[in-house]
Short mmCIF file of the C-alpha atoms (twelve columns), coordinates in Angstrom:
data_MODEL
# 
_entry.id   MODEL 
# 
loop_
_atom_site.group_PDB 
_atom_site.id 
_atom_site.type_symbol 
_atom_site.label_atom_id 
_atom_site.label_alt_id 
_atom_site.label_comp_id 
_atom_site.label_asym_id 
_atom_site.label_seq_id 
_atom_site.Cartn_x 
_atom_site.Cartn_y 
_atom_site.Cartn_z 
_atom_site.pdbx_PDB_model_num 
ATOM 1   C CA . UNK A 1   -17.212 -55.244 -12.212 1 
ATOM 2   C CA . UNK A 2   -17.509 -55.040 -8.409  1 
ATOM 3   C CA . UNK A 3   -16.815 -51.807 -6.568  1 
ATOM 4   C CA . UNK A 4   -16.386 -49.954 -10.146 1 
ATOM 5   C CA . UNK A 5   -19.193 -47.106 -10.651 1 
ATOM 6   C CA . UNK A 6   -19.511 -47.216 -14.095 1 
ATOM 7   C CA . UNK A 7   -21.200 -43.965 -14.935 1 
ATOM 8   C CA . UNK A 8   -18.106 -42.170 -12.814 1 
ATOM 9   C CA . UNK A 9   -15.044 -44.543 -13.675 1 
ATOM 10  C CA . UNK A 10  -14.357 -43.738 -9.691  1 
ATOM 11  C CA . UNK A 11  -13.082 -47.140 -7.772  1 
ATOM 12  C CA . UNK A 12  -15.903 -47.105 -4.494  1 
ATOM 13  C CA . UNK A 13  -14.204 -48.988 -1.585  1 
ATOM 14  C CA . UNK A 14  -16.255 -50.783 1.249   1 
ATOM 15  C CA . UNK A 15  -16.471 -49.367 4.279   1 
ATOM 16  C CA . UNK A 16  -13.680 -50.341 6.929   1 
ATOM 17  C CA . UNK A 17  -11.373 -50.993 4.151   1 
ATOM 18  C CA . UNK A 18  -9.481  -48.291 5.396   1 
ATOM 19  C CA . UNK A 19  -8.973  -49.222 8.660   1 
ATOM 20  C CA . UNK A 20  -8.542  -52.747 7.981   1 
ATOM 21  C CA . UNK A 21  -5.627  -51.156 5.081   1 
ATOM 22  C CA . UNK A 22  -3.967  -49.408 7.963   1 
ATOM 23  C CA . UNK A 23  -3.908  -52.438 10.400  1 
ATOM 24  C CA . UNK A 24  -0.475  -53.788 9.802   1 
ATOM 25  C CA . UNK A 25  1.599   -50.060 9.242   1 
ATOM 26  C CA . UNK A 26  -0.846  -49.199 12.724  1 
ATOM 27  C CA . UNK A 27  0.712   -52.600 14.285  1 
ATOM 28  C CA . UNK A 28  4.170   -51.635 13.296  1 
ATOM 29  C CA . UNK A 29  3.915   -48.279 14.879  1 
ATOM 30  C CA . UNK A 30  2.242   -49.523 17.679  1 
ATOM 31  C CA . UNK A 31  5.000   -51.247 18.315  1 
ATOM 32  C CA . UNK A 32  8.040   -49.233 17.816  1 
ATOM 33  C CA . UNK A 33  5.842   -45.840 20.050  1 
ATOM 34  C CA . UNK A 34  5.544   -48.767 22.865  1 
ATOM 35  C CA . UNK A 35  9.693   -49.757 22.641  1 
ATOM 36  C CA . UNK A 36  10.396  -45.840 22.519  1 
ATOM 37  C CA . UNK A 37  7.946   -45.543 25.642  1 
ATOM 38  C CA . UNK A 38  9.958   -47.865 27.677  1 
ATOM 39  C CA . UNK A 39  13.044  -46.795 26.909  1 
ATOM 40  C CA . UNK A 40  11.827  -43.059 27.977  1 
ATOM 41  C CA . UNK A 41  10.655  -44.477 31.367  1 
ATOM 42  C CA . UNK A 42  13.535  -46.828 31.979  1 
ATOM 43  C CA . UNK A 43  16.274  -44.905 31.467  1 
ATOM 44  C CA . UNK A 44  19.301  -47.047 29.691  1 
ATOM 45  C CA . UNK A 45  22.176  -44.444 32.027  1 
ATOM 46  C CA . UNK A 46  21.061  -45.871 35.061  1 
ATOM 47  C CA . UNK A 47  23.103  -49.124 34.962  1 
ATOM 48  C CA . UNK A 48  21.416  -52.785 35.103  1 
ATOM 49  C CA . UNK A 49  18.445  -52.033 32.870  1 
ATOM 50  C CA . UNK A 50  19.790  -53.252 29.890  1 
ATOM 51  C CA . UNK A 51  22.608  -55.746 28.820  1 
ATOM 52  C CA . UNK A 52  25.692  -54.126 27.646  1 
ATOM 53  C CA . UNK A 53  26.587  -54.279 24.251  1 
ATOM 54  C CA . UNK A 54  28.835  -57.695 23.377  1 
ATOM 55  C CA . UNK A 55  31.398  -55.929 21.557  1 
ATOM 56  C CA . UNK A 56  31.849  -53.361 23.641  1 
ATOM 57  C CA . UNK A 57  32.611  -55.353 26.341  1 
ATOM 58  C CA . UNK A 58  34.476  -58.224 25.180  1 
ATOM 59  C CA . UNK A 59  36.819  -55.806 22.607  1 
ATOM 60  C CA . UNK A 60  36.247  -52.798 23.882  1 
ATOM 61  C CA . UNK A 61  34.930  -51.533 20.302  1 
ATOM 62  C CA . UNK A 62  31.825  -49.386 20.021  1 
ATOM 63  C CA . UNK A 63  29.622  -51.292 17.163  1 
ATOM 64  C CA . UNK A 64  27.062  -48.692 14.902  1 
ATOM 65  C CA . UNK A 65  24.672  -49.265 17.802  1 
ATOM 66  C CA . UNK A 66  26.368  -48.795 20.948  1 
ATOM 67  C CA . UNK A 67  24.591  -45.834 22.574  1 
ATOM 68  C CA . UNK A 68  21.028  -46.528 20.147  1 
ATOM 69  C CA . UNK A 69  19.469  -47.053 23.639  1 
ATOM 70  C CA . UNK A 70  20.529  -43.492 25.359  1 
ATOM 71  C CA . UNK A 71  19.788  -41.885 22.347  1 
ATOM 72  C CA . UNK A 72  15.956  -43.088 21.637  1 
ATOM 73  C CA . UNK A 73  16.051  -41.796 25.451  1 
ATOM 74  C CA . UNK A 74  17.202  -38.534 24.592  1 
ATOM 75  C CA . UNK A 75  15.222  -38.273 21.650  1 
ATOM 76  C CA . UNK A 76  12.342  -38.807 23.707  1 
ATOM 77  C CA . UNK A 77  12.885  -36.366 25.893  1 
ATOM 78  C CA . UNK A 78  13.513  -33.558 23.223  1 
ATOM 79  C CA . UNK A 79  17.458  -33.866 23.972  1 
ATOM 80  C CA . UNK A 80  18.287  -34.201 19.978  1 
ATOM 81  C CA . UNK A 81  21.764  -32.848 21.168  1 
ATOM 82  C CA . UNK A 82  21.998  -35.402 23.915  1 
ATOM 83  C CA . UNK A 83  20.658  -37.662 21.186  1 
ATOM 84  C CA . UNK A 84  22.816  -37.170 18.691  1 
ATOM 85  C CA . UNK A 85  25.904  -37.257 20.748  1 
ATOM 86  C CA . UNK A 86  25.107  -40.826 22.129  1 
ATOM 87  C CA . UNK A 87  24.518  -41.992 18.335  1 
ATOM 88  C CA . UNK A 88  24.051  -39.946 15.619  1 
ATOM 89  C CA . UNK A 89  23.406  -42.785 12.685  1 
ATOM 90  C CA . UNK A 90  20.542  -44.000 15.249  1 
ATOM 91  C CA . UNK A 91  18.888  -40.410 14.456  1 
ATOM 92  C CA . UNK A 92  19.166  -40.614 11.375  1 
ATOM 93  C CA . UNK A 93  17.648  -44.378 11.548  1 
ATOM 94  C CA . UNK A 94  14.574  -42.263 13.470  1 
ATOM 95  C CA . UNK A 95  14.200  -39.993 10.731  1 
ATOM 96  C CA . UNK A 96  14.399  -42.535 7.949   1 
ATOM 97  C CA . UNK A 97  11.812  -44.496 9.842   1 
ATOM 98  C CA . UNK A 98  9.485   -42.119 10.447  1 
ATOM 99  C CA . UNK A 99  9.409   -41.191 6.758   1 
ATOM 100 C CA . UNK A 100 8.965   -44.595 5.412   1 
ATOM 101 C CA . UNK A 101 6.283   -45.135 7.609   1 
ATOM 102 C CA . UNK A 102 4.632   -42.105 6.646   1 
ATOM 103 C CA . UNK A 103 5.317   -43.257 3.141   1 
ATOM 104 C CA . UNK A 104 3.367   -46.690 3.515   1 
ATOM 105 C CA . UNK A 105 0.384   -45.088 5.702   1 
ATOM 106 C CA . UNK A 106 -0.316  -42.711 3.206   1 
ATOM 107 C CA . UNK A 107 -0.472  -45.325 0.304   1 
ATOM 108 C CA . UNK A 108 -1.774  -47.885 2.156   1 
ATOM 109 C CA . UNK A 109 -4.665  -45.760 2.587   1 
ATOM 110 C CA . UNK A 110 -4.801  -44.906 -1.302  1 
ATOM 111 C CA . UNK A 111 -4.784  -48.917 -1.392  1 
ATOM 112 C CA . UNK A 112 -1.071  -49.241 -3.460  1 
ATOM 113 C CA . UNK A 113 1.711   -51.256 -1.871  1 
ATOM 114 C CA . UNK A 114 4.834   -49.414 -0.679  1 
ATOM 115 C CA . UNK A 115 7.161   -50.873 -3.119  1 
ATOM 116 C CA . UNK A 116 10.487  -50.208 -1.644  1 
ATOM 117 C CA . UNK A 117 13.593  -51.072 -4.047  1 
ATOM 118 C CA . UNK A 118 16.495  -49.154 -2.510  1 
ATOM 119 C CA . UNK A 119 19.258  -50.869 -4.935  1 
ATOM 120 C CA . UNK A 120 22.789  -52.019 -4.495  1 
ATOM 121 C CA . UNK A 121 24.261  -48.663 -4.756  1 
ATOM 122 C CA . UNK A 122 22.058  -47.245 -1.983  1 
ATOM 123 C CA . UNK A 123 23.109  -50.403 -0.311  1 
ATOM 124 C CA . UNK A 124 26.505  -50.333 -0.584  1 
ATOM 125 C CA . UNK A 125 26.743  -46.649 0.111   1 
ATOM 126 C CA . UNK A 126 24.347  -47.122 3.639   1 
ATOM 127 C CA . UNK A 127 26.878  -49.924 4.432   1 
ATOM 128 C CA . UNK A 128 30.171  -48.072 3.867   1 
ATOM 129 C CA . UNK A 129 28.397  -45.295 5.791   1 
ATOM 130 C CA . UNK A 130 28.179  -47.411 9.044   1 
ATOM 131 C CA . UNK A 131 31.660  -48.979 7.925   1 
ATOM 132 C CA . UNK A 132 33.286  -45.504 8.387   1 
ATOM 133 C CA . UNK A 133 30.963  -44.387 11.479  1 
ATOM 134 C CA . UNK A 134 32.181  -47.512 13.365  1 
ATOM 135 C CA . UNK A 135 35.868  -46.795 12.035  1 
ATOM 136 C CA . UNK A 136 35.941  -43.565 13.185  1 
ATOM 137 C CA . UNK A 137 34.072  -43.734 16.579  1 
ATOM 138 C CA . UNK A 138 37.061  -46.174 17.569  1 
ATOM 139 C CA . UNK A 139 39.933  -44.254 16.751  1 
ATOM 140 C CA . UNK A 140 41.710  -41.565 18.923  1 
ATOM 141 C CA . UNK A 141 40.536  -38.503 16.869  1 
ATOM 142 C CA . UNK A 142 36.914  -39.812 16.470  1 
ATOM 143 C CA . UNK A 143 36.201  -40.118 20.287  1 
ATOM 144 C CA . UNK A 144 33.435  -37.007 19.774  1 
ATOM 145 C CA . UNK A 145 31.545  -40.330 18.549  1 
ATOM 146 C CA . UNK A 146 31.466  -41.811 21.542  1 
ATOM 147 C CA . UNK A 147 28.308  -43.184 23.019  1 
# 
């Protein structure tokens, strides 16, 4: 059996399996550290940097993302109050993010897929969640939602 010690029952991996393990969760991250970095230096208050929302501006109702942008900008620049004000389900989508990705880097490394199987329930309830954020942002007593 290849890679199996025999006398120690211990799986031996081959060098650089590691890194080569970590390559797509490192990608990943890569990626979303370089789209927070740009929205830190480009800051989405300043208008003409980025489009406005569609919604917003042809119905003049805030979707579950309008104000995603000022808040990664916020939370960038340690403003979670600022942050949370311009979208506080965005925040949470931070949080939940960097969790999961903990989540896979740590068992990529141990070589075991991340095996994510959230379930309708979980579903249903994350959906109704952003259902009744995006209700209440849009009416008169929910304007503390605002972006």
């Amino acid at each position: 059996m290849r890679g199996v010690n025999t006398e120690t029952q211990r799986v031996t991996r081959p060098p650089g399996s590691v890194v080569r393990r970590l390559a797509v969760p490192g990608g990943v991250l890569t990626a979303v550290v370089g789209a927070f970095a740009y929205v830190a230096a480009v800051d989405p208050n300043e208008p003409g940097h980025y489009p406005a929302c569609p919604l917003l501006q042809y119905t003049g109702v805030y979707c579950p993302g309008c104000g995603g942008l000022r808040s990664a900008h916020a939370f960038v620049h340690g403003d979670f109050a600022a942050a949370l004000g311009a979208n506080a389900v965005a925040v949470a989508g931070y949080l939940v993010f960097a969790v999961v990705w903990t989540l896979w880097a740590v068992r990529s490394v141990q070589g075991r897929p991340l095996r994510l199987d959230p379930g309708p329930g979980l579903l249903w309830g994350v959906g109704a969640l952003l259902l009744v954020f995006t209700v209440v942002r849009n009416l008169p007593f929910g304007g503390w939602l605002h972006p």
